[in-house]
C-alpha positions as CSV (number, residue, x, y, z in Angstrom):
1,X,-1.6,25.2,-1.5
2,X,-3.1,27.4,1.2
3,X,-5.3,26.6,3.6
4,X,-9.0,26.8,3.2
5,X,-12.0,25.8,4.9
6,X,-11.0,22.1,2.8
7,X,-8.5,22.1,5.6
8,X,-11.2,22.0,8.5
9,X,-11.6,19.2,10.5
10,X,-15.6,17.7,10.7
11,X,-15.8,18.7,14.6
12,X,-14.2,22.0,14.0
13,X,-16.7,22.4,10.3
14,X,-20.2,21.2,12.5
15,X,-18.9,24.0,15.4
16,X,-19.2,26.8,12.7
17,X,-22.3,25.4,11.2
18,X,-23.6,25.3,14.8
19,X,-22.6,29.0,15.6
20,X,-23.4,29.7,11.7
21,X,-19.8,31.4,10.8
22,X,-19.6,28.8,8.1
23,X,-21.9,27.5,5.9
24,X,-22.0,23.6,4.1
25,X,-22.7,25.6,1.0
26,X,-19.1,27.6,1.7
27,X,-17.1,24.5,2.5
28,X,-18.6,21.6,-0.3
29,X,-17.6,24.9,-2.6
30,X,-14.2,25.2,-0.8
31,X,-13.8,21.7,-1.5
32,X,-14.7,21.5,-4.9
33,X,-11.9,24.3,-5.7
34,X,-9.3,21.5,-4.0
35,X,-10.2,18.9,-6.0
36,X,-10.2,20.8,-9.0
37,X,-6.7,22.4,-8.2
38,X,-5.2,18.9,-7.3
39,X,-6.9,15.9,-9.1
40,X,-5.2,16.4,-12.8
41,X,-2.2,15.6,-10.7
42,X,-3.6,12.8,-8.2
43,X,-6.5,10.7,-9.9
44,X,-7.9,10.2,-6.3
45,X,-11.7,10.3,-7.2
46,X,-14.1,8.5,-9.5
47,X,-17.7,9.3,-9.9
48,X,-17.3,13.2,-9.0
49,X,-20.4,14.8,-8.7
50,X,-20.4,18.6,-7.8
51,X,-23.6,19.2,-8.8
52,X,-25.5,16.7,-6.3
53,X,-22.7,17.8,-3.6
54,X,-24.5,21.5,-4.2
55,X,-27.8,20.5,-3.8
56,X,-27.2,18.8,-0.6
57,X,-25.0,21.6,0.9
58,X,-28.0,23.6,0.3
59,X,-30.1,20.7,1.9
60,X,-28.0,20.7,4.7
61,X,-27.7,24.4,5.1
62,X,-31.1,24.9,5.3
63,X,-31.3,22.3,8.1
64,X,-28.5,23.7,10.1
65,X,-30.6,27.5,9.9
66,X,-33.3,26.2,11.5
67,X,-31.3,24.0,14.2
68,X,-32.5,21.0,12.6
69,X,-29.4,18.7,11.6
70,X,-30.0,15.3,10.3
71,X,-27.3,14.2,12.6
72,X,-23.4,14.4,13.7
73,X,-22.1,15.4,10.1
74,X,-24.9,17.3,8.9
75,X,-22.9,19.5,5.9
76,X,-19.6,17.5,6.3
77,X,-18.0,16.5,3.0
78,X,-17.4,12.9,2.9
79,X,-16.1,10.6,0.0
80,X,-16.7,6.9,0.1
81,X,-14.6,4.1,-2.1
82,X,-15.7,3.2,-5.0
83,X,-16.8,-0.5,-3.6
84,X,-18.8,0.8,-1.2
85,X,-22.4,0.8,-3.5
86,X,-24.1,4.7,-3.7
87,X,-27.1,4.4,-5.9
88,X,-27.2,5.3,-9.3
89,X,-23.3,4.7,-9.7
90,X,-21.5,1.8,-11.1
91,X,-19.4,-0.2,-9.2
92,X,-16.3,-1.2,-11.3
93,X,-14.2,-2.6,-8.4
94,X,-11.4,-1.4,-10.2
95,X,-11.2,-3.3,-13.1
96,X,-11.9,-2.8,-16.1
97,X,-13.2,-6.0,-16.2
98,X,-16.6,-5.2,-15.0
99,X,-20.0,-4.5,-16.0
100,X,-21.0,-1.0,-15.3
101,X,-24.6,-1.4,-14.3
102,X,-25.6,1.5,-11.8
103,X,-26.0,0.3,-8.3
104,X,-29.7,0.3,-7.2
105,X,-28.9,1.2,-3.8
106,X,-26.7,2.5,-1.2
107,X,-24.7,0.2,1.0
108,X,-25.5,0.8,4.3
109,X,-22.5,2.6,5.2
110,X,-23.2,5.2,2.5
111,X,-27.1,5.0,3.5
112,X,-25.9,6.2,7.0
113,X,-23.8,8.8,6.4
114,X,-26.4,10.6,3.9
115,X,-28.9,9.9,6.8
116,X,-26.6,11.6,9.1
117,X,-26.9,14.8,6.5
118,X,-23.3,13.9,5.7
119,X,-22.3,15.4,1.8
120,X,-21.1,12.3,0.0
121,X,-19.6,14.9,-3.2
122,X,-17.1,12.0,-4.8
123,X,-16.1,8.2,-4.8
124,X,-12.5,7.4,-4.3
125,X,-10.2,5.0,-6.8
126,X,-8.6,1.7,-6.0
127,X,-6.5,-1.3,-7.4
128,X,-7.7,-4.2,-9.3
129,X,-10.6,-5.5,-7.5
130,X,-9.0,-4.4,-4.2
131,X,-6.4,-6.6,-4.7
132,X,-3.3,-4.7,-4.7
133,X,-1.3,-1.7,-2.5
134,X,-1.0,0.6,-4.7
135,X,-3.6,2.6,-7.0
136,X,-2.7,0.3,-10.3
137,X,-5.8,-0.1,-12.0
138,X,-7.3,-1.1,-15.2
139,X,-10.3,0.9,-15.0
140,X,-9.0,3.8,-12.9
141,X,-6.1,6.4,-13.7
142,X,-3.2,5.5,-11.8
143,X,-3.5,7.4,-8.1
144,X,-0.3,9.4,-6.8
145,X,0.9,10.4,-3.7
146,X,0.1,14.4,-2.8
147,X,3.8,14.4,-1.0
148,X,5.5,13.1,-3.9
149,X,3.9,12.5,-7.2
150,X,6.0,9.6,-8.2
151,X,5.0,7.5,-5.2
152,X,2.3,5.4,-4.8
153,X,-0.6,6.7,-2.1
154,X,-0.8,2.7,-1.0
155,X,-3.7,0.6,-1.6
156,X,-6.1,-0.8,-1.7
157,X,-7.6,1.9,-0.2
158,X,-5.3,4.5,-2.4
159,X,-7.8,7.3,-3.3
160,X,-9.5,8.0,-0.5
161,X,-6.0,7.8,1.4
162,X,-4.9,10.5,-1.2
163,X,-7.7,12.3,-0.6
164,X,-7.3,12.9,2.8
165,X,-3.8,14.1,2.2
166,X,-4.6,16.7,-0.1
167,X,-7.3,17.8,2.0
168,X,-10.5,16.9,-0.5
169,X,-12.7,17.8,3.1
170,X,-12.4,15.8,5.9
171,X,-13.4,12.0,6.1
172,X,-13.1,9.6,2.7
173,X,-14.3,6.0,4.0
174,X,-12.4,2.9,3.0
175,X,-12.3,-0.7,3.3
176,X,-10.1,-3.3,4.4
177,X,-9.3,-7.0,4.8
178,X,-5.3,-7.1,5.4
179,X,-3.9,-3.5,5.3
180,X,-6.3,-1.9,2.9
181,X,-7.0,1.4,5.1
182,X,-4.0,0.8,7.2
183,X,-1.0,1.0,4.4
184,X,-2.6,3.8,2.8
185,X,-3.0,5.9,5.6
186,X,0.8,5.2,6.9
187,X,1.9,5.5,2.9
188,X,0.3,8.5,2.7
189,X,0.4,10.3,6.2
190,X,-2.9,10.3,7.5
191,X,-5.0,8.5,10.3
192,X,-6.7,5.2,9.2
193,X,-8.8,2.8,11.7
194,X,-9.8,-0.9,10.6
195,X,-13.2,-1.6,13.0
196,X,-13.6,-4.5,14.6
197,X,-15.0,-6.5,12.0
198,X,-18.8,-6.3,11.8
199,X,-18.8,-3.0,13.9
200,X,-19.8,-0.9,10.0
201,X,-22.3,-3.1,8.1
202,X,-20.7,-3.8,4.5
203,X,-23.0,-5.3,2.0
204,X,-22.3,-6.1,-0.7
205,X,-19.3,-7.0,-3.1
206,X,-17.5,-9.3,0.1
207,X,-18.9,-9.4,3.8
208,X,-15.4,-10.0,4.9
209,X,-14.3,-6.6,4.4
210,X,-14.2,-4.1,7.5
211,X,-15.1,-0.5,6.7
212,X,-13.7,2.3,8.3
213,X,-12.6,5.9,8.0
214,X,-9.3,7.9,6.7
215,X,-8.2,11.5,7.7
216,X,-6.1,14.0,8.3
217,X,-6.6,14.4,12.1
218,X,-7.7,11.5,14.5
């Protein structure tokens, strides 16, 4: 795996959008190849959608050429777990267990960062309704590790956490009530922050959760 613009950071990506060396369009493109190299292997995303992550690299690039960004991550590639609600996608909470009736509406947390301009191109798996360290899930194929394929990327949090290892772009936002960003992210090597509870507004399925980011870089 070499690197790529994938491998970027989202304050190094916005700099080159900023001095126009790189373009959103180049990186969610960048990105894509990644994903499509790694994820036969990994299972780390549900709901890909490269299509609508084209359209707003283009959104967002046009923004960026006349100095306009929506905001701090204008272009950046971002996944979000899948129990985080974006609109028009089914929430299955990782079971197949569940209804899959498309969500109506973004959570606020996903409404923010596609307010901020941010390029929301995937969902990321987890474990039985959040309820387990690991990526073992009914409705979901079972996540792996990048650094070793027959390890567990932790959980509950486990695709986004695997994600961020493989370098699927820069930020994948997870959620967490005892460990479910925090195991993942030492499991799998990467950077993950539990807020102060209330500090991200969470929604809907369970208040009680705190959401919060996982990377590759603090």
């Amino acid at each position: 795996m070499t690197e790529s613009l994938a491998d970027l950071t989202a304050v190094e990506l916005v700099e080159r959008y900023r001095d126009g060396s790189t373009s959103p369009v180049e990186v969610v493109e960048a990105v894509l190849a990644r994903v499509e190299e790694l994820e036969p292997k990994l299972s780390a995303t549900y709901a890909l959608d490269p299509s609508g992550a084209r359209a707003a690299a283009r959104d967002s690039e046009y923004r960026w050429t006349r100095g306009e960004p929506a905001g701090p991550l204008d272009g950046v590639p971002v996944t979000v777990k899948e129990n985080i609600a974006t609109r028009g996608t089914p929430v299955p909470q990782g079971t197949a267990a569940t209804e899959l009736i498309p969500a109506t509406e973004d959570a606020p947390a996903a409404a923010r960062l596609r307010e901020s301009g941010a390029v929301i191109f995937s969902k990321t798996t987890m474990p039985e309704y959040g309820m387990l360290s690991s990526g073992v899930s009914t409705f979901h194929p079972l996540t792996r590790n990048p650094w070793d394929l027959a390890r567990t990327a932790g959980g509950s949090s486990a695709g986004a956490a695997a994600a961020a290892a493989a370098g699927y772009g820069p930020i994948h936002i997870g959620t967490d009530i005892g460990g479910s960003i925090r195991l993942p992210a030492g499991w799998s090597g990467v950077v993950g922050l539990k807020p102060t509870h209330g500090r991200v507004a969470v929604g809907n399925p369970y208040p009680g959760r705190a959401i919060g980011p996982l990377a590759r870089n603090v």
